[in-house]
mmCIF file of the N, C-alpha and C atoms, coordinates in Angstrom:
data_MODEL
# 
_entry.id   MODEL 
# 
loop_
_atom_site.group_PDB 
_atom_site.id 
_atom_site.type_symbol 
_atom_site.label_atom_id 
_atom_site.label_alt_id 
_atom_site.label_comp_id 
_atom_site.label_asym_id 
_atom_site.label_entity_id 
_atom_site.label_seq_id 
_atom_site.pdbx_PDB_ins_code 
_atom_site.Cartn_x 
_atom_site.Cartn_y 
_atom_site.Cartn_z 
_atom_site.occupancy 
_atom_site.B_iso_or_equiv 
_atom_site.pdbx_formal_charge 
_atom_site.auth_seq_id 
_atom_site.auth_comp_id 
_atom_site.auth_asym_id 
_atom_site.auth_atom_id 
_atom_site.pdbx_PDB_model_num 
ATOM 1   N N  . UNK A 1 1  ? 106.100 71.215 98.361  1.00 0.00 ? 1  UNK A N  1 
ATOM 2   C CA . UNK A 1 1  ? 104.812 70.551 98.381  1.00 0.00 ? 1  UNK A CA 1 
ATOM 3   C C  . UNK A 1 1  ? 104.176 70.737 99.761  1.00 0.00 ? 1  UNK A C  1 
ATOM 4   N N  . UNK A 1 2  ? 103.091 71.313 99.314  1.00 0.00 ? 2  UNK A N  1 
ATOM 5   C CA . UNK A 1 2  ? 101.896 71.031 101.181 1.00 0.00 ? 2  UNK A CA 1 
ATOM 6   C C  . UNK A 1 2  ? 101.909 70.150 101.693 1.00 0.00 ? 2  UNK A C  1 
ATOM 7   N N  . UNK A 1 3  ? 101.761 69.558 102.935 1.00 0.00 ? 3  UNK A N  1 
ATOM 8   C CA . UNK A 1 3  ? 101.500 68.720 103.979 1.00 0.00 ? 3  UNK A CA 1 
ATOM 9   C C  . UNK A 1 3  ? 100.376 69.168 104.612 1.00 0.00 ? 3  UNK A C  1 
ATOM 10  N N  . UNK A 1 4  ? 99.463  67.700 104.243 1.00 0.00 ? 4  UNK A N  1 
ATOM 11  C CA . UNK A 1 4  ? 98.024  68.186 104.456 1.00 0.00 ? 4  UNK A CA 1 
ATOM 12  C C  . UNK A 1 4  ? 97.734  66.762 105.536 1.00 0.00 ? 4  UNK A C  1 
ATOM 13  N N  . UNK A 1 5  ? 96.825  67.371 106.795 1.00 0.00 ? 5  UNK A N  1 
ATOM 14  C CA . UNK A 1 5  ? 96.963  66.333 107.675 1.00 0.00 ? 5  UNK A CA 1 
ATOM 15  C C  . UNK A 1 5  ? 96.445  64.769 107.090 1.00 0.00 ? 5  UNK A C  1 
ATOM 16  N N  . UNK A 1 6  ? 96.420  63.482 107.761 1.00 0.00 ? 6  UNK A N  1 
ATOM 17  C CA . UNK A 1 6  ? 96.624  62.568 107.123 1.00 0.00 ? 6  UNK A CA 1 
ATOM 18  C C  . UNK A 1 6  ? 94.981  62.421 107.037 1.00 0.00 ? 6  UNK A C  1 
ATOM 19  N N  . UNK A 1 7  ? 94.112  61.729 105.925 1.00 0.00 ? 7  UNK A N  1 
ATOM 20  C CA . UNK A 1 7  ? 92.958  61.608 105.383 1.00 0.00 ? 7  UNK A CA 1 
ATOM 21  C C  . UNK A 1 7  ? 92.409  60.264 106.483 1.00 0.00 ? 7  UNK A C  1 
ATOM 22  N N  . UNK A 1 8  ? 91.108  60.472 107.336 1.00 0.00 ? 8  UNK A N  1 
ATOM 23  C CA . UNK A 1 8  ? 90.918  59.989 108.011 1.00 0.00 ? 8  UNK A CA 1 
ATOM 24  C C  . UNK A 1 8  ? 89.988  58.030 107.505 1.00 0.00 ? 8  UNK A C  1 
ATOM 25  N N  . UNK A 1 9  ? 89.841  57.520 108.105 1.00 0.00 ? 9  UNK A N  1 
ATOM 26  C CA . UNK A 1 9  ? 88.910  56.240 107.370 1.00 0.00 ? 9  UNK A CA 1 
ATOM 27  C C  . UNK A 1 9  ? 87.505  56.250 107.106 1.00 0.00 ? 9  UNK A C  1 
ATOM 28  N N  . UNK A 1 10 ? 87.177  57.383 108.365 1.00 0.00 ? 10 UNK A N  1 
ATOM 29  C CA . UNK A 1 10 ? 85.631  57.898 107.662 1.00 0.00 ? 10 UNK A CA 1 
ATOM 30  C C  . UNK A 1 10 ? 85.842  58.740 106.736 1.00 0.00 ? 10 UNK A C  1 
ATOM 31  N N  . UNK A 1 11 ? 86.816  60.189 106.102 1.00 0.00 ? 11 UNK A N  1 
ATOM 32  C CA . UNK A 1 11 ? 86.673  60.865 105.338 1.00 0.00 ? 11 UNK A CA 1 
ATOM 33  C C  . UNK A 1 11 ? 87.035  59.885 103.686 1.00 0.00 ? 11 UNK A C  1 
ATOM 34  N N  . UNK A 1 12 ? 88.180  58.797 104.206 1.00 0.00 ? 12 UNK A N  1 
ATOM 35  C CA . UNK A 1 12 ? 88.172  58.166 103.102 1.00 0.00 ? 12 UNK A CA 1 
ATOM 36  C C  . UNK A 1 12 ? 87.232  57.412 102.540 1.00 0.00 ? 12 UNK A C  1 
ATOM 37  N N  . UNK A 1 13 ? 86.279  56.493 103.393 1.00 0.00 ? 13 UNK A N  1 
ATOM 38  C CA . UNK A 1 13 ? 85.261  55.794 103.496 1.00 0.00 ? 13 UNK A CA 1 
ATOM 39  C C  . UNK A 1 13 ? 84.201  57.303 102.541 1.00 0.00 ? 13 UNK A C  1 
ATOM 40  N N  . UNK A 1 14 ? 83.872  58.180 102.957 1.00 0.00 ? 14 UNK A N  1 
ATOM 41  C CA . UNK A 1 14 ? 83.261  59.167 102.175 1.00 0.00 ? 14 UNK A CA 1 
ATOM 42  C C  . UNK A 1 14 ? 83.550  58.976 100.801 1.00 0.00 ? 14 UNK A C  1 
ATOM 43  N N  . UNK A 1 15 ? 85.000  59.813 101.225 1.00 0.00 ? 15 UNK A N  1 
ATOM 44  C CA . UNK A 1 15 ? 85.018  59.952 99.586  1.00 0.00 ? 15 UNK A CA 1 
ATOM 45  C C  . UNK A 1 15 ? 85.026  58.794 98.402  1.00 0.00 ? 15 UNK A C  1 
ATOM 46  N N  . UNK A 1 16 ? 85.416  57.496 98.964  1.00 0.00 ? 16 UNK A N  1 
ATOM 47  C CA . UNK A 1 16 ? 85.110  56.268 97.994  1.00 0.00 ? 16 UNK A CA 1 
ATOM 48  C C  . UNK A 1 16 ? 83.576  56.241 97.851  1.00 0.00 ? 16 UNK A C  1 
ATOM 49  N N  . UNK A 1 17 ? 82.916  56.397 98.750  1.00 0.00 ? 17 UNK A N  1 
ATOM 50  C CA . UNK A 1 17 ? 81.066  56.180 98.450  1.00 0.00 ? 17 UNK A CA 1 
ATOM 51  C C  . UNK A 1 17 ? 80.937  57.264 97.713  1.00 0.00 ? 17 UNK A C  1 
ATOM 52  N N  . UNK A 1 18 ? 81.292  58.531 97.074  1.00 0.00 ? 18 UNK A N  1 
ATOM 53  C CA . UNK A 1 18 ? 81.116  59.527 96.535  1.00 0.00 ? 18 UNK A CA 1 
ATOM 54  C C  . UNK A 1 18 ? 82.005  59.023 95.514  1.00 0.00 ? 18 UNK A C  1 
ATOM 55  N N  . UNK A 1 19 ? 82.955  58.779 95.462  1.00 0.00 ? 19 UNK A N  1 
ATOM 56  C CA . UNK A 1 19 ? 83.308  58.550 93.929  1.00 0.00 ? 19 UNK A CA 1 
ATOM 57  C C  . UNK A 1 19 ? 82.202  57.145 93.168  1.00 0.00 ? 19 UNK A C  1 
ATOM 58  N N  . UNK A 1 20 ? 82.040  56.802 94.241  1.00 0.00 ? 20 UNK A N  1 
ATOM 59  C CA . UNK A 1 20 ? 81.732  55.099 93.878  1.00 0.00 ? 20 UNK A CA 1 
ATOM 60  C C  . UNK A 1 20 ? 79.632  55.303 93.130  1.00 0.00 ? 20 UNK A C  1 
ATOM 61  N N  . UNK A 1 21 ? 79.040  56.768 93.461  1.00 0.00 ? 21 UNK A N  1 
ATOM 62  C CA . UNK A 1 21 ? 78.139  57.104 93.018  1.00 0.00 ? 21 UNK A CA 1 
ATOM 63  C C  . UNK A 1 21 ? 78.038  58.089 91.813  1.00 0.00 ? 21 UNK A C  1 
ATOM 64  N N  . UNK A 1 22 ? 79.258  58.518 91.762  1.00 0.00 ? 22 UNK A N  1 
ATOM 65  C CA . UNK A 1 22 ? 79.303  59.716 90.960  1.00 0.00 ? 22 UNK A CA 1 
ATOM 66  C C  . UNK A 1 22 ? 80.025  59.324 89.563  1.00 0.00 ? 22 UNK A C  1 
ATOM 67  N N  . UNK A 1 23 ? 80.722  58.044 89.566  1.00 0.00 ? 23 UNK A N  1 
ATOM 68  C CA . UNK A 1 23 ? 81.393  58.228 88.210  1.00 0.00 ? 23 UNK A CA 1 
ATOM 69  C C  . UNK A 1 23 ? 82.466  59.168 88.352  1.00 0.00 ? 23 UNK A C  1 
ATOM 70  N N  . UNK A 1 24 ? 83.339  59.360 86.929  1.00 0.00 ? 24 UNK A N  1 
ATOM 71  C CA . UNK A 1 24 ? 84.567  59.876 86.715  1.00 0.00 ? 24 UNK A CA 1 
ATOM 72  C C  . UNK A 1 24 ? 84.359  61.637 87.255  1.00 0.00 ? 24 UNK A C  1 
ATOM 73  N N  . UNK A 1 25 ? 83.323  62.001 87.578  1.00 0.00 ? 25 UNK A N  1 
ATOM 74  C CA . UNK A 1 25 ? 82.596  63.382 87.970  1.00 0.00 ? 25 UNK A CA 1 
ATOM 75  C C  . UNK A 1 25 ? 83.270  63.616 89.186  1.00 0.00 ? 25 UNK A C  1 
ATOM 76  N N  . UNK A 1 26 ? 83.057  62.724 90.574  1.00 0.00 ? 26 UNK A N  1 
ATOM 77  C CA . UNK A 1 26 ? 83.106  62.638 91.450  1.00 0.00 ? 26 UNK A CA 1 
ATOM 78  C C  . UNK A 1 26 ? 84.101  63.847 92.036  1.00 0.00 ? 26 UNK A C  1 
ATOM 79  N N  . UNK A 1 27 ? 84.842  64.173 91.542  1.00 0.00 ? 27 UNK A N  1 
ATOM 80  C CA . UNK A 1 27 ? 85.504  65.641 91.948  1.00 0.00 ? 27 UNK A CA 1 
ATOM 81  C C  . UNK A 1 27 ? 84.883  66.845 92.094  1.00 0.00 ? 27 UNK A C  1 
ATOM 82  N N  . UNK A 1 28 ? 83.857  66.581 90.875  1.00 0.00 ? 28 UNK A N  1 
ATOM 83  C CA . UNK A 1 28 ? 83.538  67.951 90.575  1.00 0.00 ? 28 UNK A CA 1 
ATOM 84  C C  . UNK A 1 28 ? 82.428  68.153 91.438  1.00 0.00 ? 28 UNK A C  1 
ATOM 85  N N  . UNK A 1 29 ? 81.314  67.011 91.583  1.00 0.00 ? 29 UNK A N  1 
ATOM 86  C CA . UNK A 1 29 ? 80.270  66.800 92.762  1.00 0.00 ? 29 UNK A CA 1 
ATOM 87  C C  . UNK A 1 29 ? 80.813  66.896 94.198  1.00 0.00 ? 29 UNK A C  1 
ATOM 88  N N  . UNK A 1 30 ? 82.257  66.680 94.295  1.00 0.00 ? 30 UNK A N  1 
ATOM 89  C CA . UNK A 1 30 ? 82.734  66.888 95.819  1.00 0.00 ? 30 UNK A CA 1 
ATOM 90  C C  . UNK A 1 30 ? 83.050  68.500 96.007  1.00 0.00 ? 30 UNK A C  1 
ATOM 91  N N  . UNK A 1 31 ? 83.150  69.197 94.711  1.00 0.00 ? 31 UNK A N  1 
ATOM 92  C CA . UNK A 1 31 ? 83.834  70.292 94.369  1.00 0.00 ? 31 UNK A CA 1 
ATOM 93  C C  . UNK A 1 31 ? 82.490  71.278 95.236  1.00 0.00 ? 31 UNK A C  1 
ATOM 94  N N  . UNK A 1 32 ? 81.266  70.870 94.313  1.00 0.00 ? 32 UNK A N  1 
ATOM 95  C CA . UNK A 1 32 ? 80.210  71.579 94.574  1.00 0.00 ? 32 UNK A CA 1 
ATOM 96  C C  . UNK A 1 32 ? 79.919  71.237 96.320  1.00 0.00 ? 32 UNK A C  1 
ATOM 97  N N  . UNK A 1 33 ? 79.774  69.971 96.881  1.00 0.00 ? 33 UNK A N  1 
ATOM 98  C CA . UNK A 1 33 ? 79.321  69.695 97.927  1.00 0.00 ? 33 UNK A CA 1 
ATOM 99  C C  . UNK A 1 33 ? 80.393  70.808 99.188  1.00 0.00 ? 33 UNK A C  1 
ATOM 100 N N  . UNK A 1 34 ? 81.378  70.757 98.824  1.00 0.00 ? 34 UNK A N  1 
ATOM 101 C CA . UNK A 1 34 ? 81.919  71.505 99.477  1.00 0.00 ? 34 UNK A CA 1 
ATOM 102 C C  . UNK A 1 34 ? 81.941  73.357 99.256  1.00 0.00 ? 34 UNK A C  1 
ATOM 103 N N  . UNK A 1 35 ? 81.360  73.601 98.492  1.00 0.00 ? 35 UNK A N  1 
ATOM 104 C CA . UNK A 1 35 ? 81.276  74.905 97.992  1.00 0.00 ? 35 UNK A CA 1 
ATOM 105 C C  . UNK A 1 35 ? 79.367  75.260 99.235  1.00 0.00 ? 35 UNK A C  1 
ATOM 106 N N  . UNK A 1 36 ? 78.443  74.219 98.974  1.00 0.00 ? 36 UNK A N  1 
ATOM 107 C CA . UNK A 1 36 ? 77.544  74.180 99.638  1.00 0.00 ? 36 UNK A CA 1 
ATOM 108 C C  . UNK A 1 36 ? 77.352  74.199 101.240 1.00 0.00 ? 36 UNK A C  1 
ATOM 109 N N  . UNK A 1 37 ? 78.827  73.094 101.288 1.00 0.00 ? 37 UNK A N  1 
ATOM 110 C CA . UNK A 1 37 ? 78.809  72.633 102.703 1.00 0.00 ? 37 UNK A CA 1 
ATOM 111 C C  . UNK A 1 37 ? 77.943  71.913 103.612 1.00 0.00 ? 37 UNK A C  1 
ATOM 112 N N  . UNK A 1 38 ? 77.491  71.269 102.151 1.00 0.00 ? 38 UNK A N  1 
ATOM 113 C CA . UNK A 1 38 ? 75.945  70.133 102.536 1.00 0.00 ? 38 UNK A CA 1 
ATOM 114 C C  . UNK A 1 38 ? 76.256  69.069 103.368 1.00 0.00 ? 38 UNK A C  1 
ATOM 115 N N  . UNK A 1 39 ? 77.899  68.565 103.234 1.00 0.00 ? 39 UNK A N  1 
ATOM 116 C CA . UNK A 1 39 ? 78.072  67.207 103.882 1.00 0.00 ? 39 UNK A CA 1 
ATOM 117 C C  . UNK A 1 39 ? 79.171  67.753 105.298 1.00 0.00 ? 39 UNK A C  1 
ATOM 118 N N  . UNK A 1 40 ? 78.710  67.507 106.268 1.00 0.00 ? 40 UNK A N  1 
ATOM 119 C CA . UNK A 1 40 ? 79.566  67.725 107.236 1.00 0.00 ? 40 UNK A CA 1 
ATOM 120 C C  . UNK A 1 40 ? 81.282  66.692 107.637 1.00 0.00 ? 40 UNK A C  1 
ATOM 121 N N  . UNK A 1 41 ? 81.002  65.585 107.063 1.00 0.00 ? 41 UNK A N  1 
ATOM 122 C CA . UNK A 1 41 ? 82.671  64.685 106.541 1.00 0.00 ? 41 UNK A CA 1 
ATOM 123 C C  . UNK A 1 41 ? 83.317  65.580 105.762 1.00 0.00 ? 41 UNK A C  1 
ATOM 124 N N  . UNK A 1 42 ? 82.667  65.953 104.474 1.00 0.00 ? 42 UNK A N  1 
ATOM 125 C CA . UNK A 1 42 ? 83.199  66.314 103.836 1.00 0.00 ? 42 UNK A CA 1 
ATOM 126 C C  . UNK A 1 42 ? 83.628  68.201 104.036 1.00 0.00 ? 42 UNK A C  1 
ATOM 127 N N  . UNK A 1 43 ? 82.946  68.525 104.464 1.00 0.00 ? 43 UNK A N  1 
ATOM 128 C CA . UNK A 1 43 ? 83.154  70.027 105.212 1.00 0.00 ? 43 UNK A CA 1 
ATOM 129 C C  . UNK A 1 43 ? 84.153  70.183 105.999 1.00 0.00 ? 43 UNK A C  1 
ATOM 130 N N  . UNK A 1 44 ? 84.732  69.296 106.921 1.00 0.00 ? 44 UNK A N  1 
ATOM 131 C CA . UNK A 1 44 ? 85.546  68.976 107.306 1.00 0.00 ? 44 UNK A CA 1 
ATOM 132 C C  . UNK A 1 44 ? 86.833  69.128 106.589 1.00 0.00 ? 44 UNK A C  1 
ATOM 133 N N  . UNK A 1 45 ? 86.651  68.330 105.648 1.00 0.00 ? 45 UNK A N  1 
ATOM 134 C CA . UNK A 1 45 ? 88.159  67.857 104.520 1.00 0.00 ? 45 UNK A CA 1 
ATOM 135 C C  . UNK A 1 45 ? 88.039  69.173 103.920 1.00 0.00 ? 45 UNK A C  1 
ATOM 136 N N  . UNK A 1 46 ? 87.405  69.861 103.426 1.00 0.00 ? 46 UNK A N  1 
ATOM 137 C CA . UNK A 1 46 ? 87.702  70.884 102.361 1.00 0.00 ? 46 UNK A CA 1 
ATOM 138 C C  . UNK A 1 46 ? 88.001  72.178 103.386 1.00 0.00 ? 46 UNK A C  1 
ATOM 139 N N  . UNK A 1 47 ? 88.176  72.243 104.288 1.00 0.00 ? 47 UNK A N  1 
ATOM 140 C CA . UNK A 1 47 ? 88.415  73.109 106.001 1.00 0.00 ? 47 UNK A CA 1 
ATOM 141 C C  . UNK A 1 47 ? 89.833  72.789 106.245 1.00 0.00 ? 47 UNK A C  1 
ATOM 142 N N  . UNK A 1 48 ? 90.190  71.359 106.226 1.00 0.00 ? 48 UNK A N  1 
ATOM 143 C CA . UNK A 1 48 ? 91.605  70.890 106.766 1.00 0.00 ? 48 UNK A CA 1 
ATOM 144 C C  . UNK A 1 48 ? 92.980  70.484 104.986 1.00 0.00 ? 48 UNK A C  1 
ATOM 145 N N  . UNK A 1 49 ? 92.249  70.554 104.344 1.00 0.00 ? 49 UNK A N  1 
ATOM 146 C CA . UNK A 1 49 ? 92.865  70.238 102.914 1.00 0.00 ? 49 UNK A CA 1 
ATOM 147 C C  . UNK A 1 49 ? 92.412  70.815 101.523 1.00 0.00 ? 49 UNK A C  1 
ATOM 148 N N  . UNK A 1 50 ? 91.443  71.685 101.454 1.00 0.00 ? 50 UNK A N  1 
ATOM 149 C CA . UNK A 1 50 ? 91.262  72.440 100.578 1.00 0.00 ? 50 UNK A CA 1 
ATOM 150 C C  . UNK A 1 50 ? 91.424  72.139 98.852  1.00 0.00 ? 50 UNK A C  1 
ATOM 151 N N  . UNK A 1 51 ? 90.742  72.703 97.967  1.00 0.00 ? 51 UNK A N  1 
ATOM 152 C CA . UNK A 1 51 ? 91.011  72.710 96.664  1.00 0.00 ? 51 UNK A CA 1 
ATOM 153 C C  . UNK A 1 51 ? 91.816  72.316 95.711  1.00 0.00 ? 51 UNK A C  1 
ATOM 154 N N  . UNK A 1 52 ? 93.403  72.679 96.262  1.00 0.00 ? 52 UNK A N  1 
ATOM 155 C CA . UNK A 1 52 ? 94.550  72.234 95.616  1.00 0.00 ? 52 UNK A CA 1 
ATOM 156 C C  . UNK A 1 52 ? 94.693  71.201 95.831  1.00 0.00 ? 52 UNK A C  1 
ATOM 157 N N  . UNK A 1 53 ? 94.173  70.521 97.434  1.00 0.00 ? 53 UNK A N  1 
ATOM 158 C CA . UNK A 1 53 ? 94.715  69.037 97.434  1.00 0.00 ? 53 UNK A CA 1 
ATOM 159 C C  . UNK A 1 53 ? 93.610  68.117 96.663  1.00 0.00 ? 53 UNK A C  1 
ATOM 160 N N  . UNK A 1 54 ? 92.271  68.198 96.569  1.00 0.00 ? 54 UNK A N  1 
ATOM 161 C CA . UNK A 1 54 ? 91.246  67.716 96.024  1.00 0.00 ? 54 UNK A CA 1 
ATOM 162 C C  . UNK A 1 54 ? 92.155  67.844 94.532  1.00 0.00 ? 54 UNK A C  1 
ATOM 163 N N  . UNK A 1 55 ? 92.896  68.720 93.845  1.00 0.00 ? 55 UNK A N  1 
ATOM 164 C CA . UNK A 1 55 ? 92.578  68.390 92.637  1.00 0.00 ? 55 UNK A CA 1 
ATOM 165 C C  . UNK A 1 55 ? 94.180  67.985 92.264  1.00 0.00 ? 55 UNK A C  1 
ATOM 166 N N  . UNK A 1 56 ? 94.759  66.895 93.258  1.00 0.00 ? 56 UNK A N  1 
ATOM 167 C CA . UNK A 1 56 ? 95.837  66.072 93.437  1.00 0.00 ? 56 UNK A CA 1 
ATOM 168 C C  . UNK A 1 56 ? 95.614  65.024 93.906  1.00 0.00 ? 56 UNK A C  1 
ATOM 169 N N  . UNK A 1 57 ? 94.475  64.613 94.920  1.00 0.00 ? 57 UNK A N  1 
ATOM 170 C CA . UNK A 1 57 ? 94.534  63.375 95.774  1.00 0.00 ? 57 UNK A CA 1 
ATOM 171 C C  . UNK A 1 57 ? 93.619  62.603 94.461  1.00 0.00 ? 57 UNK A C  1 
ATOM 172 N N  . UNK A 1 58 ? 94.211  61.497 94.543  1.00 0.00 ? 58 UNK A N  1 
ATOM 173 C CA . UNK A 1 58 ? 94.026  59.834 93.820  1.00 0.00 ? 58 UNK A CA 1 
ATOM 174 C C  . UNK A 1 58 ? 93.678  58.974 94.861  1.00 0.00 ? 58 UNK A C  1 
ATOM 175 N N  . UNK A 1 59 ? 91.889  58.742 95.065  1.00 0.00 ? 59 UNK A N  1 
ATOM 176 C CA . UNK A 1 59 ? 91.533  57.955 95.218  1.00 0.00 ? 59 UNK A CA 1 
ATOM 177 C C  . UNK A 1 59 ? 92.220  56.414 95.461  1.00 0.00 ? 59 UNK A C  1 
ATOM 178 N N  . UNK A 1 60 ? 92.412  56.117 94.037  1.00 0.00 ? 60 UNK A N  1 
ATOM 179 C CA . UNK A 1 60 ? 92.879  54.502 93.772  1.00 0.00 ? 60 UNK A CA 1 
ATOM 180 C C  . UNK A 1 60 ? 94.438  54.416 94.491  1.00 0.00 ? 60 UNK A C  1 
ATOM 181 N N  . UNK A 1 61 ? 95.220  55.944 94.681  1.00 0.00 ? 61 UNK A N  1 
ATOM 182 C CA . UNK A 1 61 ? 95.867  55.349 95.585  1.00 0.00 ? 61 UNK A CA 1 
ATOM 183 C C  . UNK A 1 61 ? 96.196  54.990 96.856  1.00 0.00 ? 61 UNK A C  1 
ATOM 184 N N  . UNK A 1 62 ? 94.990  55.260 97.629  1.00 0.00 ? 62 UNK A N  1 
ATOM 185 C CA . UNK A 1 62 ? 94.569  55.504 98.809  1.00 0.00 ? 62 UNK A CA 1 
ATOM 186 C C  . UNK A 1 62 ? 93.616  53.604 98.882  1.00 0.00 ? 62 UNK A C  1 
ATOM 187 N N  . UNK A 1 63 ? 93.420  53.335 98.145  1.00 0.00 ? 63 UNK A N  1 
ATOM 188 C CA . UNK A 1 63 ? 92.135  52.188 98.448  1.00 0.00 ? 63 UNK A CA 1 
ATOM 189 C C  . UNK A 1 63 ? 93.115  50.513 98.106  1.00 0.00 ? 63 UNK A C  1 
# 
């Protein structure tokens, strides 16, 4: 298993306001935002943890 550095309180703080607007989607809208590179938090995370971990990390167990 990868070891991906530890998820910061602003990137987490992100990604809960992004799930918390997006509905059960919220992956797939983070999917795109990072494909764009519109959000610089989030540009960040998809730079230091990438794809595979996005489509493993659980929110709810983080909050």
């Amino acid at each position: 298993m990868t070891q991906y550095p530890p998820v910061t309180a602003e990137q987490l703080e992100a990604l809960a306001h992004l799930a918390k607007q997006n509905g059960r989607n919220w992956k797939a809208w983070l999917s795109d935002l990072w494909t764009r590179a519109a959000d610089p938090t989030m540009h960040g995370l998809r730079n230091s943890h990438g794809p595979s971990w996005l489509s493993q990390f659980s929110l709810s167990l983080k909050l």
